[in-house]
C-alpha atoms as an extended CHARMM CRD file, in Angstrom:
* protein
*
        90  EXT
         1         1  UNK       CA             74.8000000000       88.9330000000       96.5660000000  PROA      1               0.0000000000
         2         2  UNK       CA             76.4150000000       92.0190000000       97.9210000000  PROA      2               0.0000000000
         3         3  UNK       CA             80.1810000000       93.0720000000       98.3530000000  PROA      3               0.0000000000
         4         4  UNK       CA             80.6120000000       91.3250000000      101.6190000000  PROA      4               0.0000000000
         5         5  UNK       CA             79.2910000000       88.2680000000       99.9450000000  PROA      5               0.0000000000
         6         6  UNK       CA             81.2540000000       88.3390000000       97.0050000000  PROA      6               0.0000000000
         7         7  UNK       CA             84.6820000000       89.1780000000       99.6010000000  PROA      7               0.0000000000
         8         8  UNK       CA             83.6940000000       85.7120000000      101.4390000000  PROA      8               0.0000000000
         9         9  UNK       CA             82.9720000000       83.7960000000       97.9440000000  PROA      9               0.0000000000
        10        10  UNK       CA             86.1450000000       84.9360000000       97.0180000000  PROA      10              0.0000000000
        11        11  UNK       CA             88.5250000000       84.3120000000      100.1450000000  PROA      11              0.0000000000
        12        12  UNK       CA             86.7410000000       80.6120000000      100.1920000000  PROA      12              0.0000000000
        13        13  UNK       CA             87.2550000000       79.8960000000       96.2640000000  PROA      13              0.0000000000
        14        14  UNK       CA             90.9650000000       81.4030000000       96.4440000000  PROA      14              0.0000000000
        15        15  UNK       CA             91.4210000000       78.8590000000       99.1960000000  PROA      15              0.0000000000
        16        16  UNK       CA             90.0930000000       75.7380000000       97.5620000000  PROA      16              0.0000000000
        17        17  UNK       CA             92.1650000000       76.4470000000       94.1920000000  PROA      17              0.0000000000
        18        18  UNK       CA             95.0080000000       76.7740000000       96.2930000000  PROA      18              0.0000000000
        19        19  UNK       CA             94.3600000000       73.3260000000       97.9920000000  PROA      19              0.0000000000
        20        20  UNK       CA             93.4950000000       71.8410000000       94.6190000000  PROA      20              0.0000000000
        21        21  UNK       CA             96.7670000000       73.7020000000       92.8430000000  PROA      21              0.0000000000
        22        22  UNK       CA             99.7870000000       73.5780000000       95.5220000000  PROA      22              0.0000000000
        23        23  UNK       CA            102.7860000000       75.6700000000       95.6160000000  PROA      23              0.0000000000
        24        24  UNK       CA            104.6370000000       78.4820000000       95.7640000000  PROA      24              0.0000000000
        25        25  UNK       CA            101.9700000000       81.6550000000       94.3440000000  PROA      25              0.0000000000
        26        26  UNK       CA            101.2630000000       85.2110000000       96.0420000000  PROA      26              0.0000000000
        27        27  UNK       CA             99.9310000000       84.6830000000       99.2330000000  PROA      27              0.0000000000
        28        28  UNK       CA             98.3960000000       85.6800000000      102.3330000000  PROA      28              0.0000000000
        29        29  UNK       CA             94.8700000000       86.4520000000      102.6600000000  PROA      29              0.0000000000
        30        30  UNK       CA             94.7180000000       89.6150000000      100.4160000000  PROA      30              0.0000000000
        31        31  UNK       CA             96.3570000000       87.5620000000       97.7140000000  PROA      31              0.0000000000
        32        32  UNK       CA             94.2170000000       84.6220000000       98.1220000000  PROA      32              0.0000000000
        33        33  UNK       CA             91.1730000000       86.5750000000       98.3380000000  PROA      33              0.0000000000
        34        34  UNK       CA             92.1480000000       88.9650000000       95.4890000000  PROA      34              0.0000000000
        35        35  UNK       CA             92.8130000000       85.3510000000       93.1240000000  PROA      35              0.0000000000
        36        36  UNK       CA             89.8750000000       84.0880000000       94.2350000000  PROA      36              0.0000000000
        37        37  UNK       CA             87.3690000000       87.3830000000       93.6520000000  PROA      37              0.0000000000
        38        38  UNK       CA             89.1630000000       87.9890000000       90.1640000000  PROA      38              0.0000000000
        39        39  UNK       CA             88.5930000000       84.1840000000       89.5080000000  PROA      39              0.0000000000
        40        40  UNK       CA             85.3470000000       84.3630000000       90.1090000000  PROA      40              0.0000000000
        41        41  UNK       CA             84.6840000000       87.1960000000       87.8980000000  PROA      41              0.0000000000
        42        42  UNK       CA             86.7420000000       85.7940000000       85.4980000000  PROA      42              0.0000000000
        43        43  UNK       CA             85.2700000000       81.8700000000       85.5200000000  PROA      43              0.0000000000
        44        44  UNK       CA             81.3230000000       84.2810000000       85.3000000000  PROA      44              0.0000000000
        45        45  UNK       CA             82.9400000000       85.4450000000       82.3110000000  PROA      45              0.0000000000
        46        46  UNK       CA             84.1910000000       82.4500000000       80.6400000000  PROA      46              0.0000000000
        47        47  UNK       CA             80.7670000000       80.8800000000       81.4000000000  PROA      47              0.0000000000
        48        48  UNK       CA             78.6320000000       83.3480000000       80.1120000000  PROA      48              0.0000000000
        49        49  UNK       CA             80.9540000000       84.0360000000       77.0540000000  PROA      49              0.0000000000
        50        50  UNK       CA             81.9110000000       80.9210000000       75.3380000000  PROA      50              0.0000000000
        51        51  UNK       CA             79.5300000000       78.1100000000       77.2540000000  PROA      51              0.0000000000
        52        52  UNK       CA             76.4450000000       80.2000000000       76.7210000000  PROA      52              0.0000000000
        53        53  UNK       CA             75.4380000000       79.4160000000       80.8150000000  PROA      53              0.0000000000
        54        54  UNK       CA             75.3300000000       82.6100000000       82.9980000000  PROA      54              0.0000000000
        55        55  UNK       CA             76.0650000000       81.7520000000       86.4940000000  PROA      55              0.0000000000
        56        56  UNK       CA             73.4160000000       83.2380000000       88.9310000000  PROA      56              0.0000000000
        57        57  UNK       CA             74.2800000000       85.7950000000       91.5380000000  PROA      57              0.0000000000
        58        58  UNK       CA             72.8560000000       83.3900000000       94.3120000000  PROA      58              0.0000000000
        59        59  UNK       CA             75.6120000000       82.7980000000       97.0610000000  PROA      59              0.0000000000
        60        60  UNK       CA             74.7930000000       78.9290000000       97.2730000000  PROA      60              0.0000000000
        61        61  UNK       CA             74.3730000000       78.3760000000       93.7360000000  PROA      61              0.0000000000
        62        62  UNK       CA             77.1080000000       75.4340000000       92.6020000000  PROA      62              0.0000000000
        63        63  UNK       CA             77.8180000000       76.9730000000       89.2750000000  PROA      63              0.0000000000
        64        64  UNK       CA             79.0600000000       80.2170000000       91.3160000000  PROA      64              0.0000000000
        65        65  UNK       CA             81.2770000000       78.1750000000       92.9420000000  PROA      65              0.0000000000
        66        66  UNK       CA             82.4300000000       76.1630000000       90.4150000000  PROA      66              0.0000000000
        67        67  UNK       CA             82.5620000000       78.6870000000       87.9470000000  PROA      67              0.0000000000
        68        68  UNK       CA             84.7040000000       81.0850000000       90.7880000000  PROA      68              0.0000000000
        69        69  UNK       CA             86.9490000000       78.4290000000       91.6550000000  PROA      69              0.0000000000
        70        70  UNK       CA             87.7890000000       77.3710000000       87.9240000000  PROA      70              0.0000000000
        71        71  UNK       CA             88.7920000000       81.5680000000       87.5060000000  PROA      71              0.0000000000
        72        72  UNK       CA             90.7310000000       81.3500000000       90.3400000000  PROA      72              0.0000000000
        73        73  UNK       CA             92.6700000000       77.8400000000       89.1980000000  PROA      73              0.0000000000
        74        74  UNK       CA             92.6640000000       79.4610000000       85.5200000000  PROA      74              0.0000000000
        75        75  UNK       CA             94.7640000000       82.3750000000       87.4160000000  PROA      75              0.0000000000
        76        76  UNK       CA             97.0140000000       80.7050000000       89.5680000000  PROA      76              0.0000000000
        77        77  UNK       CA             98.1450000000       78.5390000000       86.5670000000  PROA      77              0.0000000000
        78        78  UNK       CA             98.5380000000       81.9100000000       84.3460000000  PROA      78              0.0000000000
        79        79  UNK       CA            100.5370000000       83.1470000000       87.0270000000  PROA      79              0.0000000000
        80        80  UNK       CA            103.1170000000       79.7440000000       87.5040000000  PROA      80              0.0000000000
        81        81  UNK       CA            103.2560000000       80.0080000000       83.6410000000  PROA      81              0.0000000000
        82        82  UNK       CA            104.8220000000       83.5790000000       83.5130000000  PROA      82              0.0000000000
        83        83  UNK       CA            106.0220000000       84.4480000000       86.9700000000  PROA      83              0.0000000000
        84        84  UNK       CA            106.4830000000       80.7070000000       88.1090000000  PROA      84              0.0000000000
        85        85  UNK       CA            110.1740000000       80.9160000000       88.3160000000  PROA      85              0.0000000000
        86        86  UNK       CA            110.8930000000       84.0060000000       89.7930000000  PROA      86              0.0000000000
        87        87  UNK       CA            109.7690000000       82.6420000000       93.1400000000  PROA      87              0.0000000000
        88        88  UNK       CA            111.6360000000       79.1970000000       93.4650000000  PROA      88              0.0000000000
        89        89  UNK       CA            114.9940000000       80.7770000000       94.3310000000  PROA      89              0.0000000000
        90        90  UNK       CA            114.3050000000       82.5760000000       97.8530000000  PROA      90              0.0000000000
């Protein structure tokens, strides 16, 4: 999967975990598409790492997605956990 792949894979899982996770997080496209690229490195990571299941690097695979939109979720909640607050007062 090239860079243009992993930019769409990205944008799309950023999107679903913020449908799955409502509320007030850093938005916009660049921030949904930066969540959702990080999260998908990030859920790779975790899968590889600690459940012993490397994700392939096949665009339609399901454990690509599910393992990028898990990173992404796994962000967004890391984010409401330490910067949560500092957004509900505008």
């Amino acid at each position: 999967m090239g860079i243009i792949g992993w930019i769409i894979l990205g944008l799309l899982a950023g999107v679903i975990a913020k449908i799955l996770l409502p509320g007030r997080d850093p938005g916009g496209l660049v921030g949904t598409t930066v969540i959702g690229i990080v999260g998908a490195f990030l859920g790779g990571w975790i899968s590889a790492k600690f459940l012993d299941k490397p994700i392939s690097k096949d665009f339609f695979d399901l454990a690509t997605w599910v393992s990028a939109i898990g990173g992404a979720l796994v962000l967004l909640i890391l984010y409401r956990i330490f910067f949560g607050n500092s957004r509900s007062h505008r």
